[in-house]
C-alpha positions in Angstrom: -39.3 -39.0 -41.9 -41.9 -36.5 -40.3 -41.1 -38.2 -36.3 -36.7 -38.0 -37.2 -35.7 -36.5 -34.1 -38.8 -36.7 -32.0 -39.0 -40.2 -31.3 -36.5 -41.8 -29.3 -36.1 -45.7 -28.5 -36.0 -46.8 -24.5 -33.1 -49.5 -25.7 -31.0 -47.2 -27.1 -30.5 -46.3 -30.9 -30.1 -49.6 -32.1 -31.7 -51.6 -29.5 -31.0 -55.7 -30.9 -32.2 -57.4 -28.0 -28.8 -59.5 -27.8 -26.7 -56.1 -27.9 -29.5 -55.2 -24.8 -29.0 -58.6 -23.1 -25.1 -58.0 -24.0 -24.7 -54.7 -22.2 -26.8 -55.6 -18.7 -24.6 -58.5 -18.1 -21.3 -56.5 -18.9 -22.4 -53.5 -16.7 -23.6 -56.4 -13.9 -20.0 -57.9 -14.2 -18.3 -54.7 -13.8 -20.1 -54.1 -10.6 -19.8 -57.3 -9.4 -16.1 -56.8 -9.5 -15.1 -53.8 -8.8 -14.3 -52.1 -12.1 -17.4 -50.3 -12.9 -15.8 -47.2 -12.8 -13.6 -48.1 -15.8 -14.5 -47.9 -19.3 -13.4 -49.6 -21.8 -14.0 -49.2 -25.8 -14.3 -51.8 -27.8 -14.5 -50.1 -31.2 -12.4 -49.6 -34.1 -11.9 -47.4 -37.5 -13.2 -49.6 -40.6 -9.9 -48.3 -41.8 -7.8 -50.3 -39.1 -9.5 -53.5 -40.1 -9.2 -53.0 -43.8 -5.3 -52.5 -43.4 -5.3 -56.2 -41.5 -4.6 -54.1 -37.8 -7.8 -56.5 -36.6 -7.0 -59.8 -37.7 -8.6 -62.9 -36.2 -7.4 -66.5 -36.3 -9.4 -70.0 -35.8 
């Protein structure tokens, strides 16, 4: 790719307009609330959900 590095997207790396959409109404519930000074992760090692430490149920 002759532009890696040069070009950047506005909506972030990714930018899926649902993951967009997803992240102003989180940040817009955070400061409606009174945590936006918390942060909270919400990601995990593909090693933790292969050993069955994520599991849902239905």
């Amino acid at each position: 790719m002759w532009c890696r590095g040069k070009a950047r997207p506005q909506n972030g790396g990714y930018g899926h307009p649902d993951h967009i959409q997803n992240h102003r109404v989180t940040m817009a519930t955070r400061v409606d609330t009174g945590v936006s000074d918390q942060k909270y992760d919400a990601l995990a090692a593909h090693a933790s959900q292969s050993a069955g430490a994520l599991t849902c149920s239905s």
